[in-house]
N, C-alpha and C positions, 0 to 999 in steps of 0.2 A: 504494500500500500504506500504511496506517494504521503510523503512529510506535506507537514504544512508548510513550511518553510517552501519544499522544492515546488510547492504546488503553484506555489507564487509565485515563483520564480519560470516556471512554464507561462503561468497567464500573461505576466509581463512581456516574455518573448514572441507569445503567439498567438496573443487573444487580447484582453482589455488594457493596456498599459494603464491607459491611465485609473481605474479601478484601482489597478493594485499599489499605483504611487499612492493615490490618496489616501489610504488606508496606512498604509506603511510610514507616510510624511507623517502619522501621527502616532507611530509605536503602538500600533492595533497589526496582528496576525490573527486572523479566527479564519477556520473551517468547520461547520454545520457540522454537529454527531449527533447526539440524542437529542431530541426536543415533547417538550410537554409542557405543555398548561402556557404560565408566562416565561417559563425558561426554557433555553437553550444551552447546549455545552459545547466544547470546543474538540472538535474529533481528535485529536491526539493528545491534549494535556488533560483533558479533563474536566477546564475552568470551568464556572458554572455561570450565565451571566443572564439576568433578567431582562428582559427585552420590553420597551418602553418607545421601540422606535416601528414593528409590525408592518417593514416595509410599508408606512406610511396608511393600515389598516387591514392588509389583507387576514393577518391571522388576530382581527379584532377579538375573539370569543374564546383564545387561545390558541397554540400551534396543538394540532390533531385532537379537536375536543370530541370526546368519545362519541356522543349522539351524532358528528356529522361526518367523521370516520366510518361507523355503521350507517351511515345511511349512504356512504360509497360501496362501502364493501360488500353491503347487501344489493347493491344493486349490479354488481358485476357478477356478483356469486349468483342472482337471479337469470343469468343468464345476457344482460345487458350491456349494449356498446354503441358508438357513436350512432348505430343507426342511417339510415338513409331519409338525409333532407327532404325529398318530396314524398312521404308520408305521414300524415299526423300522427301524437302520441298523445298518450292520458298520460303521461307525466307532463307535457310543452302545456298542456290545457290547464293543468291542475295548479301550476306554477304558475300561469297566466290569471288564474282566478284569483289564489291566496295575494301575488303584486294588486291586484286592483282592491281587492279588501284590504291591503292594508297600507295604502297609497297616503299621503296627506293631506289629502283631497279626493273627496268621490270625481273628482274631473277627470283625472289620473285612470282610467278605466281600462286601458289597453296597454298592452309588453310587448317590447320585441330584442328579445334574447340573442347577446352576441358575447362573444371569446375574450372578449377586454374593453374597457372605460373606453380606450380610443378609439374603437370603433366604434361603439358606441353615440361619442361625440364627434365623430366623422358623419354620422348616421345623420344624429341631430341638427349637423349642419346642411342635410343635403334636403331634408323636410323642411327647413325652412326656408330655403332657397325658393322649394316647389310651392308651398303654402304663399309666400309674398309676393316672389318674384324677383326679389333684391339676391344682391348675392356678398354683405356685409357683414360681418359682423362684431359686435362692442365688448371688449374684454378688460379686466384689470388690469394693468401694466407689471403686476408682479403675481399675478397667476401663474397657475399651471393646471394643464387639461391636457396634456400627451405628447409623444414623442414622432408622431408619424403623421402625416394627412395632414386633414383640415384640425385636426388635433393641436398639433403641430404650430399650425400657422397663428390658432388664437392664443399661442401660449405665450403671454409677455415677458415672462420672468426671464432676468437679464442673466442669471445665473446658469437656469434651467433651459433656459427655451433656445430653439435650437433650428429657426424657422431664418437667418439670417445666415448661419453656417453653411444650411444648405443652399440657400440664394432661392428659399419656396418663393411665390408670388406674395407679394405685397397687400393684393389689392384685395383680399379677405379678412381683414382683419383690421380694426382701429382701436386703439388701447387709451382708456382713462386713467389718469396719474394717481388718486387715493381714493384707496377700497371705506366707504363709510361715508359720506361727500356725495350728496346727492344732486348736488351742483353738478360737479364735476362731469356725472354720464349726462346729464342733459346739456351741457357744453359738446359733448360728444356727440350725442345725437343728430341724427338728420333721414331726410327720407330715402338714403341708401341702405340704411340699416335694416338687416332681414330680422335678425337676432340681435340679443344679449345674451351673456352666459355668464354664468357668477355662481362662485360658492356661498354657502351660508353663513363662511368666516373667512378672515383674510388669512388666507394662504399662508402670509409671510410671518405675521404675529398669532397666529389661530383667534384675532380676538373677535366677537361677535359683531356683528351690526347693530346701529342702534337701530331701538324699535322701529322707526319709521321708516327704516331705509330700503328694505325690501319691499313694501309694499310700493312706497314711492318708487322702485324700477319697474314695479309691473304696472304702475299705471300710468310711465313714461311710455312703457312699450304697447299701450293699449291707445295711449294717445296719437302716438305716431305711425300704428298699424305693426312694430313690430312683434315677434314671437321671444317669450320669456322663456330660458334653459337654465337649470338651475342645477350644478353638477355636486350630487352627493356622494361622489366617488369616495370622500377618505370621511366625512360627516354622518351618512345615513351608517343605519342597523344599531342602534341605539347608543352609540358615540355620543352625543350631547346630552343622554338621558332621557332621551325621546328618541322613538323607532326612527325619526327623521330631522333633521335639525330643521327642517324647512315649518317645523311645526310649532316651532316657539314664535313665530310671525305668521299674522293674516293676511296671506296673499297666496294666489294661484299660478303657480306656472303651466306653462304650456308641455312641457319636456320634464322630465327629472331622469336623471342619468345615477344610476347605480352600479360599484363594482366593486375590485378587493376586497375586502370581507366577503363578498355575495357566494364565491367560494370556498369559503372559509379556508382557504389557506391548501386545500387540496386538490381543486380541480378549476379550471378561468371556466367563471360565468361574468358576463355584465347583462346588465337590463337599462333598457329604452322603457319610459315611462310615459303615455302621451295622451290625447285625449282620442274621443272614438270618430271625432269630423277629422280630427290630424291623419290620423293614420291609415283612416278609410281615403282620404283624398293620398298619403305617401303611399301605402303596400297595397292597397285592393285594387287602386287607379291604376297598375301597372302588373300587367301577370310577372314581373320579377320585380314588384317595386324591391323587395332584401332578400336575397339568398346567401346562403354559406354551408359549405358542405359542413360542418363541424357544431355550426353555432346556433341552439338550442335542443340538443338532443338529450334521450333520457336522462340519461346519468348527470350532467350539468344542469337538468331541470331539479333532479331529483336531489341535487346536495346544493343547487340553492333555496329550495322549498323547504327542509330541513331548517337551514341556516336563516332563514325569517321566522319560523317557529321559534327556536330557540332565541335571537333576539327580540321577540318584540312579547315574550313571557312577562308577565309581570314582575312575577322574581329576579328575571334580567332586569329590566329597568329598577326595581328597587335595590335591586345590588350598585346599579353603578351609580344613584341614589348615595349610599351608604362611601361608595371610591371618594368621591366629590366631595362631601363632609370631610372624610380622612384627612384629604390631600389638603384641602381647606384648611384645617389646623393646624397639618404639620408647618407646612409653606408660610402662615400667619409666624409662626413659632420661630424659623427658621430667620425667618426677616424679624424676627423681635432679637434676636440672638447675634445677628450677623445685619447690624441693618448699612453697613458701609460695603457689603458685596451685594445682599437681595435688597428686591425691590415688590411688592405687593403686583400679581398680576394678574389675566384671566384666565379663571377654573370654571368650565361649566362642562357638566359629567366627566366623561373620560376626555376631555380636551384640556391641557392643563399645561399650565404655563408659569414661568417664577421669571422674574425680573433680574436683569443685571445693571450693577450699576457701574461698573469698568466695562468702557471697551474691549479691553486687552485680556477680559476674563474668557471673550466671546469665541477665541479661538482653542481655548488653551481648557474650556469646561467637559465638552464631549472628550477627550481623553483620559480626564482625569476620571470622569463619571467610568466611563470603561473598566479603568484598570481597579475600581472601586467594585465592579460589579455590577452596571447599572449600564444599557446602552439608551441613551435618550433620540427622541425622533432628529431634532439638529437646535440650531439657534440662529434665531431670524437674523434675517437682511437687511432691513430696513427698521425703525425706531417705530415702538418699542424697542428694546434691545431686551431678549429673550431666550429663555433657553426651555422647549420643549418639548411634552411626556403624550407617548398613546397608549395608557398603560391597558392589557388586556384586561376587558372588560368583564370577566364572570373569575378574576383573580382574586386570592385572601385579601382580606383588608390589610396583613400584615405585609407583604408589599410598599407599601407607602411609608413603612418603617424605613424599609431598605433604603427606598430614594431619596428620604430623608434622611437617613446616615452616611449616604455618598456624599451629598450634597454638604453635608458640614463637614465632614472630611475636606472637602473640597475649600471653601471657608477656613477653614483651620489649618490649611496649608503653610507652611514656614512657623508656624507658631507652637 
């Protein structure tokens, strides 16, 4: 078996260079061995390290949480596999019903089930191309929504996005400068606009919107004729402590885009969320309006049908209920203790965030958090200046001991 060391040392030669700089420019080696619940270990040494970062939510409910492991392996064991696209299943229907029952808005009535968020929001942009006729659309400037496509092109983040490297066209996409600023997208607006597409938090700080703000973009985009997309890729499955974050504000979208977590961390499903005039005018208007040899067949129906079950239990939501409170105290505590390093910031359910007050903290915290035990999701880009947690949401409350004893470690540094 290839060391961890050598393994990196191949990647670097002949695969992702820069993966493996990054990772190494900060005295982090880890390759994946055991995983369960909220941890992970390290295939050759052993380490054990709690994982708070869930590739950005995929393995939200934990890595292989038993009800959605059994509800793969019983369905291959039943005999099931990718299936042939052009004929229907009672799983594609069954998945299609529970999405509309537990949509955040009865508007939400209709699915269409693909292999990841990007295509997804590739999807979503190609409906509302068909729906308005425009072919725009209005993005946050430090968003992110995917690595490929129209995906791609609406992704502003200067960091992330990747839509300039490759020289994509231009002309799909216009970007407003702060997420929260309701100004701002109507300075943006105009009647090229087919879309909007927004998270339910800013991307770069996780912090919420104020109350008015979402509703104020859908009744910009109702004003000017366009369609509202509201990407709960790393938010929904009860991340905010609601099955949807879209649910803590009164307003309706047009689209809602669901993924990572949707397969709970074992098999890519994403979900297209839309209404039943949207989607009859995108997939029934066209005998191919979406085909994909792969994407929605049983077994992807069948583990993320599961995986909405178990999120949206009330037990789940009262547990991550119970996380938010934790985190809330210690994080209070932490900043009453250390208040020249933290800084009070936003906690809402498994979205959670602690303040820094040095710059200089902001590159040098995920490291230290690591070698403490603790891998954090990163630490924003822009001010706030932050360092954040997506800690597994059906994890002991005792967890948040941990992150909190990194984190003064961390603080107590040199002292």
């Amino acid at each position: 078996m290839t060391s961890t060391h050598a393994l990196y040392d191949a990647y670097e030669q002949r695969y992702w260079r820069e993966l493996v700089r990054r990772t190494r420019s900060r005295g982090i080696e880890f390759v994946l061995g055991r995983r369960e619940g909220p941890y992970v270990w390290e295939r050759d040494s052993g380490f054990r390290l709690l994982d708070c970062g869930l590739t950005g939510g995929v393995h939200g409910l934990g890595h292989r949480h038993p009800d959605i492991l059994a509800a793969l392996t019983g369905a291959l064991e039943a005999g099931l596999d990718s299936g042939l696209w052009n004929f229907p299943t009672h799983e594609m229907l069954a998945f299609q019903d529970l999405m509309a029952a537990l949509a955040p808005v009865p508007a939400l009535n209709r699915t269409v089930v693909t292999l990841g968020a990007t295509a997804s929001i590739d999807l979503a942009v190609q409906f509302c191309a068909r729906v308005t006729g425009r072919h725009k659309v209005l993005a946050y400037r430090h968003g992110y929504h995917g690595h490929a496509g129209f995906a791609a092109m609406v992704t502003g983040s200067e960091s992330e996005g990747i839509a300039g490297h490759y020289g994509l066209p231009n002309s799909t996409a216009r970007f407003f400068p702060n997420y929260g600023v309701l100004d701002d997208v109507a300075a943006a607006m105009g009647p090229d606009i087919a879309a909007i597409i927004i998270e339910p938090f800013n991307y770069e700080t996780f912090a919420p919107p104020p109350a008015d703000y979402l509703p104020g973009v859908e009744a910009l985009c109702r004003r000017h004729g366009a369609l509202l997309i509201i990407d709960e890729t790393r938010t929904g499955l009860s991340r905010s402590g609601r099955l949807w974050m879209s649910e803590h504000d009164a307003f309706t979208p047009d689209i809602l885009i669901s993924g990572k977590g949707l397969g709970g961390g074992l098999y890519p499903v994403s979900a297209l969320l839309t209404t039943e005039a949207i989607y009859d005018d995108c997939i029934n208007g066209h005998a191919y309006g979406f085909a994909s040899s792969m994407a929605g067949n049983e077994i992807a129906c069948t583990v993320g049908r599961r995986v909405l079950e178990v999120a949206s239990r009330p037990e789940t939501l009262a547990h991550v209920a119970r996380l938010e409170a934790r985190f809330r105290e210690a994080f209070a505590a932490l900043c009453e203790r250390h208040p020249g390093v933290y800084a009070p910031a936003h906690i809402r359910g498994g979205v959670v965030t602690l303040g820094l007050r040095d710059p200089a903290d902001a590159d040098a915290i995920g490291p230290a958090l690591f070698r403490h035990g603790v891998y954090c999701h990163s630490v924003s880009l822009v001010d706030p200046l932050v360092v954040k947690f997506f800690p597994v949401l059906t994890a002991p409350l005792d967890i948040v001991d941990e992150v909190a004893e990194a984190l003064d470690r961390f603080a107590r540094r040199g002292h």
